[in-house]
C-alpha positions in Angstrom: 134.0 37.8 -72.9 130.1 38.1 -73.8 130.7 34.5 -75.4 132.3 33.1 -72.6 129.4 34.2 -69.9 127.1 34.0 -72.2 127.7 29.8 -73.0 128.0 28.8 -69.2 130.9 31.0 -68.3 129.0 32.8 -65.6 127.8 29.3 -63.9 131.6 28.5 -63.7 132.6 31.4 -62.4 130.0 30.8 -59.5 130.6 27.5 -58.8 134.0 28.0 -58.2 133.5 31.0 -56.6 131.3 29.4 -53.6 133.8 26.2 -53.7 136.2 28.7 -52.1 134.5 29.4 -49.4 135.3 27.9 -46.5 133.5 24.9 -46.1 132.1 25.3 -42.2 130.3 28.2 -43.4 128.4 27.2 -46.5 128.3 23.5 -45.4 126.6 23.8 -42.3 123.5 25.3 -43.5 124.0 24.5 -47.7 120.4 23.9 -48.0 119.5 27.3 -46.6 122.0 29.0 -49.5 121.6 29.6 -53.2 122.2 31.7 -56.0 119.0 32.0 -58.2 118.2 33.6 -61.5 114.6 35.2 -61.6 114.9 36.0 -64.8 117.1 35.3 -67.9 117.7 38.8 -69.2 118.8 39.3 -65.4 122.0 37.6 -66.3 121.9 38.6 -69.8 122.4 42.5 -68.3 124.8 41.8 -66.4 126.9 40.1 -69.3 126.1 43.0 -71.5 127.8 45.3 -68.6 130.8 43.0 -68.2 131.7 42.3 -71.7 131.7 46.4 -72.2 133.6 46.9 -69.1 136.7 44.4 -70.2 136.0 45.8 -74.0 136.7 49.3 -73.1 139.8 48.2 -70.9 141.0 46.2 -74.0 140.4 48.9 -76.2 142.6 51.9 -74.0 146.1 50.9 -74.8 145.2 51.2 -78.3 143.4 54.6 -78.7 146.4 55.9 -76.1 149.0 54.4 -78.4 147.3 56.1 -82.1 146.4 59.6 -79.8 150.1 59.4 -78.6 152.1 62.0 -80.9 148.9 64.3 -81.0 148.4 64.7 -77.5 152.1 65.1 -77.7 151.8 67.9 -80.5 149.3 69.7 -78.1 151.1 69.3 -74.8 148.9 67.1 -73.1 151.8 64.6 -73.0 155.3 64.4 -73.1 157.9 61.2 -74.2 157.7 58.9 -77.0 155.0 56.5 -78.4 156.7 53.5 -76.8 155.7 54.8 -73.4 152.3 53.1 -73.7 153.6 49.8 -73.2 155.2 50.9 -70.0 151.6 52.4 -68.9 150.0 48.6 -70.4 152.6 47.0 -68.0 152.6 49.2 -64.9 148.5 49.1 -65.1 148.4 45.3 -66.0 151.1 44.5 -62.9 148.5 46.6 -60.9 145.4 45.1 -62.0 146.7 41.3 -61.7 147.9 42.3 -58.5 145.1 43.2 -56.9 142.8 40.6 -58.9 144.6 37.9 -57.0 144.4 39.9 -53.8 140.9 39.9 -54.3 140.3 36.7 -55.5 142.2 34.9 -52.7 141.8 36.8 -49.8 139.5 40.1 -49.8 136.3 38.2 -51.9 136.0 35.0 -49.7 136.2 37.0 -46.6 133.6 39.4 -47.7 131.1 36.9 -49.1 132.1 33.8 -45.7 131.2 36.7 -43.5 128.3 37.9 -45.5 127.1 34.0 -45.1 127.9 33.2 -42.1 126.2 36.7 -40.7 122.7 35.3 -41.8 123.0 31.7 -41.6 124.3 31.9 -37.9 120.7 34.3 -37.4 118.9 31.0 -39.4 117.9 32.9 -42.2 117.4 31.1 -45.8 120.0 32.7 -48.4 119.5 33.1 -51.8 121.5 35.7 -53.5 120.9 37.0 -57.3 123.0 35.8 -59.8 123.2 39.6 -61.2 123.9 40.6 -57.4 125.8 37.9 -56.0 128.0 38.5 -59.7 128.7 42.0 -59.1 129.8 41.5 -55.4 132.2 38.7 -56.8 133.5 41.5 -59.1 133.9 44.6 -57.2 136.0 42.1 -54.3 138.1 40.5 -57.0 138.7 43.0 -60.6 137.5 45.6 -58.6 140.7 45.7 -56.4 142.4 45.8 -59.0 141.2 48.4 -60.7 141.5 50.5 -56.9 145.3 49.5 -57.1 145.3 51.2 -60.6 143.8 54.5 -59.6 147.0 55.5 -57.4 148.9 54.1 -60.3 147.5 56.2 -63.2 147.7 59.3 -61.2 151.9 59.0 -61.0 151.7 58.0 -64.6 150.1 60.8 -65.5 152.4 63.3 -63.4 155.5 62.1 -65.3 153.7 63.0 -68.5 152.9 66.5 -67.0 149.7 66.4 -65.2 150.3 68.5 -62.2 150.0 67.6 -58.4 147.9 70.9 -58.0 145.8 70.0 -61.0 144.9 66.5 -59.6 144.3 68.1 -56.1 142.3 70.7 -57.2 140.0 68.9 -59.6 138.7 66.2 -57.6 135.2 67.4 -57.9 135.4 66.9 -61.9 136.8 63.8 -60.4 134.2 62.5 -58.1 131.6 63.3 -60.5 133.1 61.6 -63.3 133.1 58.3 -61.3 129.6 58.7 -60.1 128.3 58.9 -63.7 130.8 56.2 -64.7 129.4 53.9 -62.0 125.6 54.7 -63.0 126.7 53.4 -66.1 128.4 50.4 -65.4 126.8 49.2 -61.8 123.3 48.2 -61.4 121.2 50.8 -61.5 120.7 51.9 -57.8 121.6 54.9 -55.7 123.3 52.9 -53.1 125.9 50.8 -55.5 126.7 53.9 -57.2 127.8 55.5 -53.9 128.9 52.0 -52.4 131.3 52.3 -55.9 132.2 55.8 -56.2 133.5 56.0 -52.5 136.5 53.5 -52.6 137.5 54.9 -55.9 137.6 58.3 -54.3 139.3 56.8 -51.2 141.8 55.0 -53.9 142.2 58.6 -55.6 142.7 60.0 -52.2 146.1 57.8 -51.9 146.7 58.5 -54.5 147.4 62.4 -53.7 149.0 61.6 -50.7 151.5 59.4 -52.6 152.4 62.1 -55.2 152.3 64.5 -52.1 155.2 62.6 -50.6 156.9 62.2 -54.6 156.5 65.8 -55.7 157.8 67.0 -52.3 154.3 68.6 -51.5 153.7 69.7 -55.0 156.8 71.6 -55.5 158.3 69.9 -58.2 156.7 67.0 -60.7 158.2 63.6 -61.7 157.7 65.1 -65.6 161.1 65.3 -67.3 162.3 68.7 -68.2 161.6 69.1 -72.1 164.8 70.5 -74.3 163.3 73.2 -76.8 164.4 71.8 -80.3 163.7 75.2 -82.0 166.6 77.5 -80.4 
């Protein structure tokens, strides 16, 4: 991924990100919008961030699939091995799902009404590359990884993480995601919050789904285990 940016890759990605724009927008005032780079180790961050972003997400499936049988041991989990690849599926259906969502629809409305906003007030554009990047990420992988969130939680319920737990943690939760997004955003107080409050919102479904699935918390979607000792 760092090798992909790094050689060009970012430049693609934004060229054909502003092709898909709608064309009345950005081609009635082109000259008055750009996407600049003040500084090379501007982009260089933002590749840095990226490439740890996708390596973490790569790297998951694999700790979950060596941890499997001693979370198991422990009772943090329940169900065989093989159950990872279903999580690696369910999670990858999700996150291609709403990639495409985001790419397609949610992205280009955001940034054509972002655009068309300031150049209908005459105002000369020129957005960041590290900016103008991030915004193309949180519309487009960042759906995706919203989608996910509602996801995850009914995975983990049918391993044995409670309704009640879920519910009753959400400040661990909330602060978990603003640290995680002070990590991996740029470094301001408004992105983390601008971050942290969809992914709440998406965690939020996410109760009220395994509210309507657990029958308001009275029962879990966690097989019954068979005690192998008796």
């Amino acid at each position: 991924m760092f090798a992909f940016l790094y050689l060009g890759g970012i430049g693609d990605v934004k060229n054909n990100f502003v092709n898909r724009i709608p064309e009345e927008i950005v081609g009635v005032g082109a000259e008055n919008f750009g996407v600049i780079v003040l500084h090379p180790v501007e982009a260089l961050v933002f590749e840095v961030k990226i490439s740890t972003i996708a390596g973490a997400v790569a790297v998951l499936p694999f700790m979950a699939y060596y941890a499997w049988p001693a979370l198991r041991d422990r009772g943090f989990v329940r169900g065989r091995r093989q159950v990872v690849f279903g999580w690696v599926a369910a999670l990858l259906a999700g996150l291609l799902g709403g990639l495409a969502l985001g790419y397609t629809v949610i992205a280009p409305a955001v940034i054509s009404w972002l655009v068309s906003d300031a150049l209908a007030a005459g105002m000369v554009i020129s957005y960041r590359i590290s900016n103008f990047a991030w915004l193309v990420f949180f519309t487009t992988v960042g759906i995706g990884f919203l989608a996910n969130i509602p996801i995850l939680m009914i995975l983990l319920n049918t391993t044995g993480v409670s309704y009640q737990a879920m519910r009753s943690r959400w400040r661990e939760v909330t602060v978990a995601l603003m640290l995680a997004a002070a990590l991996f955003t740029p470094a301001d107080v408004f992105t983390m919050f601008l971050v942290t409050i969809p992914m709440m919102a998406a965690y939020g479904v996410g109760l009220l789904i395994l509210w309507v699935m657990t029958l308001g918390g009275r029962r879990n979607l966690a097989e019954p285990t068979v005690d192998l000792t008796r």
